[in-house]
Structure formats: structure tokens, C-alpha cells
C-alpha positions as CSV (number, residue, x, y, z in Angstrom):
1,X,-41.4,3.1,-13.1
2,X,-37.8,3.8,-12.5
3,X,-36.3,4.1,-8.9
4,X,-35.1,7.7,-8.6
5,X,-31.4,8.2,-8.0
6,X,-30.9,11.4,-6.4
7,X,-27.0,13.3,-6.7
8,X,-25.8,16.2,-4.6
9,X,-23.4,17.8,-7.4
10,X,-22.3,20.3,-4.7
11,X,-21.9,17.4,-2.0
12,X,-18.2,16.2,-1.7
13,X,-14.9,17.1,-3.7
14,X,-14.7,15.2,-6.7
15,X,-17.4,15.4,-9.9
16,X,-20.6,13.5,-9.7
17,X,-21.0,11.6,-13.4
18,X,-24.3,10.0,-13.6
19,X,-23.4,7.9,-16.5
20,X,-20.1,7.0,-14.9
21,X,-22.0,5.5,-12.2
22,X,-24.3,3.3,-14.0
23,X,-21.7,2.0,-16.3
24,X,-20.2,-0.4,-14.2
25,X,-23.7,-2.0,-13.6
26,X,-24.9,-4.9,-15.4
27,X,-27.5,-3.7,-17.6
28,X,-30.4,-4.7,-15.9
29,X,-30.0,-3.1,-13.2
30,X,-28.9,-0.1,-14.9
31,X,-32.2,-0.1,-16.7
32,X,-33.9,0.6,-13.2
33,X,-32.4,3.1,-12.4
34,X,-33.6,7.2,-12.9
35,X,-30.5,9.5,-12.0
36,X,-32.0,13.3,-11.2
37,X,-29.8,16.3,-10.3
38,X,-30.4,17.3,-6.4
39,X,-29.9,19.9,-4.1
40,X,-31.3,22.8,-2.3
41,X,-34.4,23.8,-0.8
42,X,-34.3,19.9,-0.8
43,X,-38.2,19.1,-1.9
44,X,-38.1,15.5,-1.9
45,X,-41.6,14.5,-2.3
46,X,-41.8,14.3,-5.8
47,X,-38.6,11.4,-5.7
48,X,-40.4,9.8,-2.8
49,X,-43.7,9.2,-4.7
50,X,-41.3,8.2,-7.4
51,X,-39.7,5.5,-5.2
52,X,-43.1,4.2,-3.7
53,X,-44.6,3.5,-7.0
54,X,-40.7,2.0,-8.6
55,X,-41.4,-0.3,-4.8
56,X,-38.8,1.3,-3.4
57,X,-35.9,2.6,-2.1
58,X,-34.6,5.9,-2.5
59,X,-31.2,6.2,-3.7
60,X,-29.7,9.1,-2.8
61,X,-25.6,10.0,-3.5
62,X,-24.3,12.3,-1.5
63,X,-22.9,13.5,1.4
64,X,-24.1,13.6,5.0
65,X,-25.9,16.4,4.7
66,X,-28.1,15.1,1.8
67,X,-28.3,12.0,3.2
68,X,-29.3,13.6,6.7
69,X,-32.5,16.0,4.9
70,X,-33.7,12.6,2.7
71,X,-33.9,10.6,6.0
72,X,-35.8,13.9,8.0
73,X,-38.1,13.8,4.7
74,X,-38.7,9.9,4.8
75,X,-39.4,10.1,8.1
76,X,-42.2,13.2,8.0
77,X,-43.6,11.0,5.3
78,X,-44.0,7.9,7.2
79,X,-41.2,6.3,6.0
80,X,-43.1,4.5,2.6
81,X,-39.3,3.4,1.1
82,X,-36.1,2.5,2.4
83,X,-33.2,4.7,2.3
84,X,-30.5,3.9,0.2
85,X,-27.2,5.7,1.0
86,X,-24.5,6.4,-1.8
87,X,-21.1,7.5,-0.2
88,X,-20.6,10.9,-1.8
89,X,-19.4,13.7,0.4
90,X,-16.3,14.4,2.3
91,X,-16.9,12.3,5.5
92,X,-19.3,9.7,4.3
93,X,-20.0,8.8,8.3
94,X,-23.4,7.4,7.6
95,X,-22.2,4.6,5.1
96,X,-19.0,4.1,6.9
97,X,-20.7,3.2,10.0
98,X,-22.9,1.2,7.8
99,X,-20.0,-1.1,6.5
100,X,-21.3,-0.3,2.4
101,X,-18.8,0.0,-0.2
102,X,-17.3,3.7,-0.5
103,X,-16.5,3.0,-4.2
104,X,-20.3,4.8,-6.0
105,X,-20.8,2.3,-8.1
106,X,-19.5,-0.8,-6.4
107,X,-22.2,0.8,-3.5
108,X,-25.1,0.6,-5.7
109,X,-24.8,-2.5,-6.8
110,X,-24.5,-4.1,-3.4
111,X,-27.4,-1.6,-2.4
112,X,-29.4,-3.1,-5.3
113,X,-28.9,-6.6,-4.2
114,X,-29.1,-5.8,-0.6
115,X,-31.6,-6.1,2.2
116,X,-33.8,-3.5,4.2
117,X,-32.2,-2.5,8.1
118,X,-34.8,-1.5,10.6
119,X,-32.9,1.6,12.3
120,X,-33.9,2.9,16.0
121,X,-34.7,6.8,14.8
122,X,-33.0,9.2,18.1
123,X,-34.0,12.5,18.2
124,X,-32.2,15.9,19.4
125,X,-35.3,18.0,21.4
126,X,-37.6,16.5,18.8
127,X,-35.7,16.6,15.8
128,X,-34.5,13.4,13.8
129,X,-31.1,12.4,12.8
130,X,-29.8,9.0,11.6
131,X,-26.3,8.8,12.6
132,X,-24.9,11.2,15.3
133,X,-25.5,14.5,16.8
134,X,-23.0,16.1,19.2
135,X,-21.9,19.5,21.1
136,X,-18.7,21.3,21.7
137,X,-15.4,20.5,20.0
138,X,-17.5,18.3,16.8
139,X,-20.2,21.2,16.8
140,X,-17.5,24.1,16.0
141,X,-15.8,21.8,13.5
142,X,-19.5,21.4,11.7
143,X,-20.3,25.1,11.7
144,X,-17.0,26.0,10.5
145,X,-17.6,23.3,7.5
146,X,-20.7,24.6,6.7
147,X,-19.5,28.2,6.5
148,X,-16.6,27.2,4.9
149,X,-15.8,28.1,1.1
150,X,-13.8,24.2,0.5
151,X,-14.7,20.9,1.2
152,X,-12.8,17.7,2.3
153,X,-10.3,16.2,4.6
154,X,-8.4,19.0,4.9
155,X,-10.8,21.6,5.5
156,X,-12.2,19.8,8.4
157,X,-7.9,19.6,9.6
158,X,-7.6,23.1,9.5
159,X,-10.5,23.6,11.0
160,X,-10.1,21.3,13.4
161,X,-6.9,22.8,14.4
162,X,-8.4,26.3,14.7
163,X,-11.2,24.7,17.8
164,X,-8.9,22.8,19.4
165,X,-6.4,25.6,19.9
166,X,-9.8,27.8,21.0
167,X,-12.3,25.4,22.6
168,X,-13.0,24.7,26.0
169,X,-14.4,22.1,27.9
170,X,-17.9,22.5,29.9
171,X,-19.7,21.5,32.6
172,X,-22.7,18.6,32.2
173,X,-25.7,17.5,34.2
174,X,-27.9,14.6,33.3
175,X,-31.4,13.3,34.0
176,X,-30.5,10.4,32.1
177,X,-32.7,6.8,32.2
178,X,-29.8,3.7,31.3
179,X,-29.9,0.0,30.7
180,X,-29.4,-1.7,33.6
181,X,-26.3,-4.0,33.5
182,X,-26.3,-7.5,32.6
183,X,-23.5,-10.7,33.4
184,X,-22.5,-11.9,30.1
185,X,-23.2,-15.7,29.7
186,X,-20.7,-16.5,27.5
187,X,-17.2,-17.3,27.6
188,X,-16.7,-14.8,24.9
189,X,-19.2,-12.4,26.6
190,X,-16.7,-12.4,29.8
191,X,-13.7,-12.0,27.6
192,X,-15.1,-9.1,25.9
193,X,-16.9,-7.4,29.2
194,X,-12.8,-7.9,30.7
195,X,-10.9,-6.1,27.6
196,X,-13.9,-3.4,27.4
197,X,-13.8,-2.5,30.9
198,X,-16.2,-1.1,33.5
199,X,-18.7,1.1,31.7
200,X,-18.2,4.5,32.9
201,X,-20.2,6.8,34.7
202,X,-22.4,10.0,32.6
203,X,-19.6,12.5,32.1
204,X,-20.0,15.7,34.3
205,X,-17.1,17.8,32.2
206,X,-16.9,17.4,28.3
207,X,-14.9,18.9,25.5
208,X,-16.9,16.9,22.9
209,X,-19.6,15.1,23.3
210,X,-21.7,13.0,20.9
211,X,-25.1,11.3,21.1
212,X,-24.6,8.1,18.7
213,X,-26.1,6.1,16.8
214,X,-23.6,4.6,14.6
215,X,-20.6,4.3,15.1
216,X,-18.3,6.9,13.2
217,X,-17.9,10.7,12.7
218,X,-16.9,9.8,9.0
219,X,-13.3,9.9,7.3
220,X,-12.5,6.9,9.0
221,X,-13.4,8.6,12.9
222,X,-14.3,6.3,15.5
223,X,-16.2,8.0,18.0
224,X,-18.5,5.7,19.2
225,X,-17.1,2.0,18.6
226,X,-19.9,0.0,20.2
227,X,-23.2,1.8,18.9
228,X,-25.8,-0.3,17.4
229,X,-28.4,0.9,15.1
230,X,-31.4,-1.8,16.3
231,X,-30.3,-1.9,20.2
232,X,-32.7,0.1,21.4
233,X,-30.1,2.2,23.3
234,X,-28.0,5.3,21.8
235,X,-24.7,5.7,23.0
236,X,-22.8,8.7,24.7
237,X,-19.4,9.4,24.1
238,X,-16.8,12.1,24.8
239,X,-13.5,13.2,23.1
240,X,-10.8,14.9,25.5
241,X,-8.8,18.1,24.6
242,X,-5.5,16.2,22.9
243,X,-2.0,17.4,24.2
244,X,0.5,17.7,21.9
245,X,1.9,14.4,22.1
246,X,-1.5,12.7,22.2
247,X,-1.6,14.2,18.3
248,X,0.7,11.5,17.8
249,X,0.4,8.7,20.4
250,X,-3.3,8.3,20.6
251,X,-5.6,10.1,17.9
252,X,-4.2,7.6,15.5
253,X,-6.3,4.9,17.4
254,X,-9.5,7.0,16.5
255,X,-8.8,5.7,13.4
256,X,-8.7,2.3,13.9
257,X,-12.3,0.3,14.6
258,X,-10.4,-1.9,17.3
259,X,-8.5,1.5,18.9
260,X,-7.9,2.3,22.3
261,X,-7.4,5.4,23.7
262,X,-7.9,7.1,27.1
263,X,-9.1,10.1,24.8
264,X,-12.5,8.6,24.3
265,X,-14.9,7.3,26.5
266,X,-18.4,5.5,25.9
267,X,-21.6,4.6,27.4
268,X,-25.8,3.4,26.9
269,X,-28.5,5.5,27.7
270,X,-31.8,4.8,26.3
271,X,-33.3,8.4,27.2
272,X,-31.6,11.8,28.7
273,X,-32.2,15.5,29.4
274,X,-28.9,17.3,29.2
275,X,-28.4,20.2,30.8
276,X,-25.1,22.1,29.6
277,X,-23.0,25.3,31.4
278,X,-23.9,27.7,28.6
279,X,-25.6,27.8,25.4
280,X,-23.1,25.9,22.8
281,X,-24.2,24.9,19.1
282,X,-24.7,21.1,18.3
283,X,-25.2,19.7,15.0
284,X,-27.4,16.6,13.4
285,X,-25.8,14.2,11.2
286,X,-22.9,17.0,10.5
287,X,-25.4,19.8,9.8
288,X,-25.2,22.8,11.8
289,X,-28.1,23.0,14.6
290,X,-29.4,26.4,16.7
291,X,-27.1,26.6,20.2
292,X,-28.6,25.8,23.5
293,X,-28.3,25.0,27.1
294,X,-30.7,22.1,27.3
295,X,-31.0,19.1,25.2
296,X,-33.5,16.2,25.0
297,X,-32.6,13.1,23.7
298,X,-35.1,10.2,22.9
299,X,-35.3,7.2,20.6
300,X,-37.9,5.1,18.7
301,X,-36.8,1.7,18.2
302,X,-36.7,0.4,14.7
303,X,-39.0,2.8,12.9
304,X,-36.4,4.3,10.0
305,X,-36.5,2.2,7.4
306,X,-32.5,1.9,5.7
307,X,-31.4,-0.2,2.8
308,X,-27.8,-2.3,3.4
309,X,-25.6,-3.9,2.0
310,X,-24.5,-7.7,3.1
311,X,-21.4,-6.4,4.3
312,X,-23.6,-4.5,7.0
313,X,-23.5,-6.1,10.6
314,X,-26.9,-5.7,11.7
315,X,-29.7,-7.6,11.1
């Protein structure tokens, strides 16, 4: 039995070529291998029985969003496989975060010879996503994407324009349970705890805000810096409305892994009820979710099962 390669063809902006992909493998590996055309309504049991009975995992290349309803489907099934994540869509925030190759094939490969990642699994009122979910600014820039006619960097530029010419911020208030602080032991504990700073207080006023798990939006975004997909914990982080000079003076350190910037801040929770000013949409891994007012958030530690690559820094 082969192990099912699932491709988005509509995912991304350049051509998904199957045979392309496998060529650069050595052929035994490409032997394994089953490539099989994907896409909506998304019925992924048949590929999932597939992958139990090739031992696993489930390859899937596309973009977030395919990536985000294969992980939901695992997951309702009990997780029986690893997923394994091919970067093929415009943001690729999933595999970025991840550390695995953004070349396809030099991805599957490493995937091929990696290892299995057990991933804490946070939920949004109940429903699973694998990388981030988020409100305000990040939620209009999804919804626009989604309803959009083009794909790629620039379509989330122009769109991201559009909300930040429009968008404004909002009130929070939490019910929020954290970690409670610990003295770092190390010399190189103390160094980092000085250069990172006080952890700051839950946010009371947002214009973004994300619920992480990993730690990028995708297209090279930094969001959340510090999450860790096996702490235990997810992070919080906000985005403040740029000025016009902060265009060019400190969203280029968003793009940087090491970046600082007053325009983000961070911080742990490991459970919170959020309750917002109005009714505002949010979105799961990138994919648009119904507005609301209230939002749960809750994790299970280490139950989503996620093929890796070496490069990956997680154990």
C-alpha cells in the first residue's frame, strides 16, 4: 500500500506537477508514494484509511487552508497517522513555523526521513486549529483572502492596506488562567529573561490579536516569536495600528525571527474566555470563522500527531 499524497491544485499561485515532485526523489522513496488530486467538500476518509494501512502519514501539499481541514479531519478521527505538511499555498504559516523545507520536493524528502512531533491541539469555542487563530486586523485580511478572486503576496498587500486604512481597535476583557512565573536557573536563562523583558500584562485594547500556537502568520510574518507547539501553554499576541513611518522603521522587524518592535507584544496563557466590545470575525489557521463577542480558548497537550523534519526545533 502506498502513502496517499494529497495536492490542493487550487491552493497557492504557481502549478502543482505531481510528477515534478517525485522526480527529484530517489526512487525508492518515490515508489511509496500515491499522488491524488484534492480539494473541496474535503472528504478525507478515504486517504486516511489509505495512510493507516501504508503505516502512515498523510501527506498533504497545499496551503493552509488544506492543511487546516486535513488536521480538523485527523483529529475527528482520532488521529491514526501523522500529518505531513507540504508547503504549497501563498503563506505556507504552518510549515514556516515548523522550520521544513519550502522547496515541495526538498520538503518531502526530509518529511520522509523525518520523525513524528506531538503538537498541543488549542481550540477556538471548541473548534481545532493547528497553528493560529486570531481577531480584528488578521481576521479582515483572512475574509478578504477568502473572498478574493487572486492569490498571493500581493493580494494579502492590497488587502492589507485596505483594513488598515479602515480597521479599528477594540476593547478586551479576560477570564484568563496563566503560568505562573518562574526564575531562570541559568546564566543563559537570565540573559534571555533581561533582553526579553517583563512579560506583559493581558491586553485590555487590541487592533489584532492572535491566539498562537506556532509561531508565524506565514510569508515570513512573525507574530508570535516564542510559541511552542509541546509547551503546554498557547501564546497571546497583539499587532498595533502602524503609523506611517512605522511602515518603514518597524514592520520590517516582523519579518525577522530575532525582530523587535514596540508594534508587537506577547504573552502565556494556558486557558482564557475572551470577551470582545462587539461581534468581530476571527479565523482558524487563515480560514474564515463566524463573528462573535465571546471566545473560548482551551488546549490539549500533545494529542495532534505532526510529521517533521530534522530541521524542526521541537522534540
Amino acid at each position: 500500500m502506498k502513502h496517499p499524497l494529497l495536492y490542493n491544485i487550487l491552493a497557492g499561485t504557481s502549478r502543482k506537477d505531481p510528477d515534478e515532485l517525485l522526480a527529484g526523489l530517489p526512487a525508492d522513496y518515490r515508489a511509496r508514494i500515491e499522488p491524488i488530486a484534492f480539494g473541496p467538500p474535503f472528504d478525507f476518509a478515504p486517504p486516511i484509511e489509505q495512510a493507516k494501512a501504508a503505516g502512515g502519514p498523510l501527506f498533504v501539499w497545499g496551503g493552509d487552508g488544506t492543511i487546516h481541514h486535513a488536521g480538523i479531519a485527523l483529529n475527528k478521527a482520532g488521529c491514526p497517522v501523522p500529518l505531513a505538511a507540504i508547503p504549497g499555498g501563498s503563506g505556507n504559516g504552518l510549515v514556516r513555523g515548523l522550520r521544513t523545507p519550502l522547496e515541495p520536493s526538498g520538503a518531502l524528502l526530509r518529511l520522509l526521513q523525518g520523525r513524528e512531533l506531538r503538537m498541543d491541539l488549542p481550540k477556538l469555542d471548541g473548534e481545532p486549529f493547528l497553528n493560529l487563530c486570531g481577531t480584528g486586523f488578521e481576521a479582515v485580511i483572512a475574509h478578504n483572502f477568502h473572498n478574493g478572486t487572486t492569490r498571493g503576496f500581493l493580494s494579502y498587500a492590497q488587502g492589507s492596506l485596505k483594513a488598515w486604512r479602515n480597521f479599528e481597535p477594540f476593547s478586551l476583557r479576560w477570564d484568563a488562567l496563566q503560568p505562573e512565573e518562574t526564575e531562570p536557573l541559568s546564566r543563559n536563562g537570565l540573559l534571555r529573561a533581561a533582553w526579553n523583558g517583563p512579560e506583559p500584562k493581558l491586553p485590555e485594547q487590541a487592533w489584532s490579536l492572535c491566539i498562537a500556537n506556532l509561531p508565524q502568520y506565514g510569508s515570513g510574518f512573525w507574530i508570535a516569536p516564542h510559541a511552542n507547539p509541546n509547551d503546554g501553554m498557547l501564546r497571546w499576541a497583539t499587532l498595533a495600528k502602524p503609523r506611517h513611518l512605522d511602515l518603514f522603521t518597524q514592520l520590517p522587524s516582523l519579518f525577522r525571527e530575532g525582530g523587535r518592535t514596540y508594534l508587537r507584544q506577547e504573552g502565556r496563557i494556558l486557558k482564557a474566555t475572551l470577551q470582545l466590545d462587539r461581534p468581530l470575525p476571527w479565523h482558524l489557521d487563515g480560514e474564515p470563522a463566524e463573528a462573535r463577542d465571546r471566545a473560548e480558548f482551551t488546549l490539549e497537550p500533545g494529542t495532534f500527531r505532526m510529521q517533521v523534519t530534522d530541521a524542526c526545533p521541537w522534540k
